[in-house]
C-alpha positions in Angstrom: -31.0 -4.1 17.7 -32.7 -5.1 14.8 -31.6 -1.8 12.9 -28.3 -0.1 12.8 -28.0 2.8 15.7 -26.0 4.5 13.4 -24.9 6.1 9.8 -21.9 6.3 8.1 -22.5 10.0 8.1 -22.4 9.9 12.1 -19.3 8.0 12.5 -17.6 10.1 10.0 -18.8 13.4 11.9 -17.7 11.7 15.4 -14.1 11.0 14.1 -14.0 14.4 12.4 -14.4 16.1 16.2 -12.4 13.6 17.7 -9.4 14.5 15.5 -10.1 19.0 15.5 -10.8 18.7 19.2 -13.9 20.8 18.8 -17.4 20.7 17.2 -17.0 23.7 14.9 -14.2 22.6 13.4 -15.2 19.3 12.8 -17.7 21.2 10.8 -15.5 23.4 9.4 -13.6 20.3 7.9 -16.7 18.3 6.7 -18.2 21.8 5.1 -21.5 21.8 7.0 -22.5 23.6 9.6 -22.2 23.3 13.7 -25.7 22.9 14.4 -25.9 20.2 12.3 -23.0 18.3 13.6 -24.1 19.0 17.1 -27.8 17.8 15.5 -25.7 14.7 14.8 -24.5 14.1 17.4 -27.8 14.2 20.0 -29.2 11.6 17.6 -26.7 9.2 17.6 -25.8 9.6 21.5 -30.1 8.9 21.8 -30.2 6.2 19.5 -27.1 4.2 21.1 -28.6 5.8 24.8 -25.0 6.4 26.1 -23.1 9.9 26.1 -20.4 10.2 23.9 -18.5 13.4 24.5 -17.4 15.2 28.1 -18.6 18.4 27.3 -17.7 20.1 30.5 -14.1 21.0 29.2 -13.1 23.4 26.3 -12.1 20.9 23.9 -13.9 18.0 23.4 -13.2 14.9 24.9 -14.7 11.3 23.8 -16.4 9.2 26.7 -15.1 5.7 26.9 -18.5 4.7 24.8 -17.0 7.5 22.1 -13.7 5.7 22.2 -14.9 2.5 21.3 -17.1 3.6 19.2 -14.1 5.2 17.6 -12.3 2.9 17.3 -14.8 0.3 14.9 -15.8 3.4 13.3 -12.4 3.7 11.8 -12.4 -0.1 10.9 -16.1 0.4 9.2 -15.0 3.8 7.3 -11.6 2.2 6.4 -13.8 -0.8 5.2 -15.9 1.4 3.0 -13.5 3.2 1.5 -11.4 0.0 0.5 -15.1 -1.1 -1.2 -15.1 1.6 -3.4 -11.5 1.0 -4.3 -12.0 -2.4 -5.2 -15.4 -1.4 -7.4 -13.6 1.0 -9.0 -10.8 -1.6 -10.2 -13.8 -2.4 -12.6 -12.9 0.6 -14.8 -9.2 -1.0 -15.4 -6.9 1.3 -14.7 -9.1 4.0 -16.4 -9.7 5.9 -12.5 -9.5 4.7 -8.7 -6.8 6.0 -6.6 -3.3 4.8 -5.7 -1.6 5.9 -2.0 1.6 5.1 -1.4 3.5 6.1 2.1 7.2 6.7 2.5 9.6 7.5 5.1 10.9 10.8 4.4 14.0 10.8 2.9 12.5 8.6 0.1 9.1 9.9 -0.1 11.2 13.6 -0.5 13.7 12.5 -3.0 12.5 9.3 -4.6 8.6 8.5 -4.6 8.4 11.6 -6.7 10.2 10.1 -10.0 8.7 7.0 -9.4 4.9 8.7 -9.1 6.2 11.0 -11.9 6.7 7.8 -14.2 3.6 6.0 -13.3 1.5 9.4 -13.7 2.7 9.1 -17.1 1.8 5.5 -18.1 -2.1 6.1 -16.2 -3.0 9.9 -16.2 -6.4 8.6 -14.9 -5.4 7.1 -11.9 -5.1 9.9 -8.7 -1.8 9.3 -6.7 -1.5 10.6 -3.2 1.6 10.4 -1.3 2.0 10.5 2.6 5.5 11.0 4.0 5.6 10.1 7.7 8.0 8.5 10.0 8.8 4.4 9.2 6.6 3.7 12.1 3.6 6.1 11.3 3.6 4.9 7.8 4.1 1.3 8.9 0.7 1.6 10.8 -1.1 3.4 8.3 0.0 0.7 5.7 -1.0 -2.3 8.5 -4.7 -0.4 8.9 -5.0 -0.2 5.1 -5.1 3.4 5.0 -2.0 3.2 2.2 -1.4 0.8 -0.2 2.2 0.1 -0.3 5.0 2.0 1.1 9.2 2.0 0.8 11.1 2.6 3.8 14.2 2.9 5.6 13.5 2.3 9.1 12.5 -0.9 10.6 8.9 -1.7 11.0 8.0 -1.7 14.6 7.7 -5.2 16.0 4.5 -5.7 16.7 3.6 -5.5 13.1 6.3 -7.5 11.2 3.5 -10.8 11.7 1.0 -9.0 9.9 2.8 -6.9 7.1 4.9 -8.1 4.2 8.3 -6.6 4.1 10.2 -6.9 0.9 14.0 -5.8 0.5 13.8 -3.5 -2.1 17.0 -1.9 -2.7 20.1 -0.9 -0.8 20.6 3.1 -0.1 24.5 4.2 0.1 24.5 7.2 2.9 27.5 9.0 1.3 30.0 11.3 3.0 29.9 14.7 1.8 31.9 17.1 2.2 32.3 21.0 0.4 34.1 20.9 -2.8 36.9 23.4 -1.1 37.2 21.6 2.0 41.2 20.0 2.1 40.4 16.4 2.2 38.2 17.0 -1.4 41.3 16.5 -3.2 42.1 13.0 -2.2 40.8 9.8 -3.6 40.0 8.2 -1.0 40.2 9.6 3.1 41.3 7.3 6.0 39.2 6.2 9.1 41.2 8.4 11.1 40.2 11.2 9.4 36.6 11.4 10.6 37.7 12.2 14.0 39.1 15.4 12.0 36.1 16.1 10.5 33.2 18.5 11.8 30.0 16.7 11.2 26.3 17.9 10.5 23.8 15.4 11.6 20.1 14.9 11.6 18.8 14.1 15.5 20.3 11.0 17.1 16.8 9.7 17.4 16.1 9.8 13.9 16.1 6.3 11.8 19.1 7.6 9.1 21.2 8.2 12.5 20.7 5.7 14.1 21.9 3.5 10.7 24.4 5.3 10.6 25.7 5.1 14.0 25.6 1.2 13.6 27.0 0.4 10.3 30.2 3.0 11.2 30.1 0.9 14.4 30.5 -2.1 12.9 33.3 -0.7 10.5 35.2 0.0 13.2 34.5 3.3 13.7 34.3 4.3 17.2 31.2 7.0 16.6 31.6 8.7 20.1 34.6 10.1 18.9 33.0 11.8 16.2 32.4 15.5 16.2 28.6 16.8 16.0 29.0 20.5 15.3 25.3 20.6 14.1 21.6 18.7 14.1 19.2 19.9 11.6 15.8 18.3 11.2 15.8 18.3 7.4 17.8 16.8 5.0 17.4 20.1 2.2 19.2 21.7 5.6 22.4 19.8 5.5 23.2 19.6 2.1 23.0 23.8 2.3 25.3 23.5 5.3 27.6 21.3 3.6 27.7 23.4 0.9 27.7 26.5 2.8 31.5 24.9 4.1 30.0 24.3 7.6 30.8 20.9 8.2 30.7 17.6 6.3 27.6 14.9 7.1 26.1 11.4 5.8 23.3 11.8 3.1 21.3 9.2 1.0 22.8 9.5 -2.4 19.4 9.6 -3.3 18.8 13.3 -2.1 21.8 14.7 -3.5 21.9 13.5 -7.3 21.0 16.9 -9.0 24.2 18.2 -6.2 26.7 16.0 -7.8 25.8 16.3 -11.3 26.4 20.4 -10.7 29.2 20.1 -9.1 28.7 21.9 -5.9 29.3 19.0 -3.3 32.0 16.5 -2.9 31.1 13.0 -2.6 34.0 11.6 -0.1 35.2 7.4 -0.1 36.1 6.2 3.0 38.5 3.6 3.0 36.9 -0.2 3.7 34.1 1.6 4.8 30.5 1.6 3.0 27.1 2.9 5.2 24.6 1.3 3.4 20.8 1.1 4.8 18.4 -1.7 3.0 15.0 0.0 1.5 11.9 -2.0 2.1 8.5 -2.6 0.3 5.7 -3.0 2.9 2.2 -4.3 2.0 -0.7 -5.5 4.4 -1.5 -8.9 2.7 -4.9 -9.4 4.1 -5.8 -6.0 2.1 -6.9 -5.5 -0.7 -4.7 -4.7 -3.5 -5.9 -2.6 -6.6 -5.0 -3.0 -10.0 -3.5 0.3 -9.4 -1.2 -0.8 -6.8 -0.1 -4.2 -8.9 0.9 -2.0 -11.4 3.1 0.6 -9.5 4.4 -2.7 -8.1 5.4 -4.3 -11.2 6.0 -1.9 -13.7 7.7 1.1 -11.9 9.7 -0.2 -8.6 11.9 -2.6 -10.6 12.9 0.2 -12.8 14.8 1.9 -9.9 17.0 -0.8 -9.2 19.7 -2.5 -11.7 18.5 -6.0 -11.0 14.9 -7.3 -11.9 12.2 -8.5 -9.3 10.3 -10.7 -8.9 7.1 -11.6 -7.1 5.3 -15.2 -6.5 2.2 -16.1 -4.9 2.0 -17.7 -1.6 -0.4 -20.2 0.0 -1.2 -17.6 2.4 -4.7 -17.0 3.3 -5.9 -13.3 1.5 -9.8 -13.5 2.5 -10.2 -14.0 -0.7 -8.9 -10.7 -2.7 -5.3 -9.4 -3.2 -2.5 -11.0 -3.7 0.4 -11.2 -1.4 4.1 -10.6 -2.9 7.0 -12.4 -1.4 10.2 -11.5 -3.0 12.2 -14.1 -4.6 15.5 -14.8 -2.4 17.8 -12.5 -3.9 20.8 -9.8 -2.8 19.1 -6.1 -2.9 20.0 -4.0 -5.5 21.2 -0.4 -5.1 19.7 2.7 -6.0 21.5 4.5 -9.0 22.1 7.9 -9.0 20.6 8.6 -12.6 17.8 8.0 -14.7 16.0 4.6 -13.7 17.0 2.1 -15.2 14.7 1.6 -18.2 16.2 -2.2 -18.7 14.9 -3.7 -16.0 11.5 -5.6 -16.3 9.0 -7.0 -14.0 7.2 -10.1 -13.8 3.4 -10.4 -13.1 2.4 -13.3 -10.5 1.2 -15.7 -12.4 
């Protein structure tokens, strides 16, 4: 084939359809109309002379040619997109787009401020967030659909080769408990005294639970013994049910700052015992990395932590753009529970 069987215009049509299921609302989603998708689509299955959808069924199904032509569609339109991100580095800072991804706890609670700050510092720059599960946003970041993300979880396995996971910061899951409840009054509560308790809790298959479960563990706390009155599936949930005098429950002392500053929850110590969860940086270092995303990097993470970071170069091939941060060997910081810490500085690879 001496010409391309194909336009980005098709291939962006063809995954459109593939992801609404149906041919009108592929259209619907692109703004045009069917018969010109469906127009589309008859030109690209004759130019490539294999069918592409099953259209016997309701809902449109890809043939194995649509699959794999699918699939290096993405890689093409992912491609493109990162080109026009690169070119529009050229402006400095003066446009282009940053995405950052986070696991949902701190894309909820703390990728706001931080977007908030860097918003401030370049008003010209459009910031989009995503909020997924660790492993969802761990893909996306690996496919170069996001920039850079911070999260809890641990990146699936099959990826840790590829991506570049920094320790970012350590993330206290604190025991709260109503401000009425009897054990508010003490200091500090025993061990023993979470078998007493009667505890709110995210599913057991979700990341924060599953920390949870394994640093009480390893505290000594025997966690079948503990008393799940509840699951919610959102954070915002618990906090109201603590408050509400429902039960008590582990929650990042990120999410509950503006709670303890009002007064209306009780942040409970447990004696010897800390549940702590390290926060990572991920970045795909074969990407590349906009001026956009160098400066989130360097100018707004380190001001969420009370130590400073610090990134080096590595002789690690690139293809030739980006750079690829390696945090220096260091303990993780933790997160505060006020303002960012306006102290702390960042240093710029040389």
């Amino acid at each position: 084939m001496s010409d391309l069987p194909f336009t980005l215009d098709q291939l962006r049509i063809l995954k459109a359809i593939a992801a609404e299921g149906s041919f009108k609302r592929a259209a619907d989603s692109l703004y045009v109309s069917q018969p010109a998708v469906s127009l589309q689509v008859q030109n690209l299955e004759r130019q490539l002379d294999v069918p592409l959808f099953d259209r016997g069924g309701r809902r449109a199904q890809l043939t194995e040619a649509g699959h794999l032509l699918l699939s290096y569609g993405d890689r093409i339109l992912s491609l493109c997109q990162e080109t026009c991100r690169a070119i529009e580095d050229l402006q400095n800072l003066q446009g282009g787009t940053l995405i950052v991804g986070a696991s949902q706890t701190t894309g909820t609670y703390l990728l706001p401020r931080m977007i908030g700050l860097f918003r401030q510092k370049y008003p010209d720059v459009a910031v989009q967030l995503h909020v997924h599960t660790t492993r969802r946003t761990s893909w996306s970041v690996a496919n170069g659909q996001i920039d850079l993300a911070i999260i809890g979880g641990e990146v699936p396995t099959e990826l840790q080769e590829s991506l570049e996971i920094i320790p970012y910061a350590e993330d206290e899951l604190a025991l709260l408990m109503p401000v009425f409840h009897p054990l508010a009054g003490n200091k500090v509560i025993q061990r023993e005294d979470l078998y007493k308790l009667q505890f709110i809790a995210l599913d057991s298959q979700s990341t924060i639970r599953k920390v949870i479960d394994q640093v009480l563990s390893r505290s000594g706390v025997e966690t079948r013994r503990l008393r799940i009155e509840m699951e919610l599936n959102s954070i915002e949930a618990i906090k109201n049910a603590v408050q509400s005098g429902l039960g008590v429950a582990f929650v990042s002392i990120s999410a509950i700052e503006k709670e303890l500053q009002m007064g209306v929850i009780h942040r409970a110590k447990i004696e010897s015992v800390v549940v702590n969860r390290t926060l990572s940086v991920i970045f795909n270092p074969n990407r590349y990395r906009s001026k956009a995303a160098e400066a989130f990097t360097h100018e707004i993470l380190p001001q969420f932590t009370n130590r400073e970071i610090e990134f080096r170069k590595e002789n690690r091939k690139n293809n030739g753009v980006g750079r690829s941060p390696q945090v220096e060997e260091s303990s993780s910081a933790s997160l505060g529970t006020s303002s960012p810490n306006r102290a702390a500085s960042s240093k710029s690879p040389s």
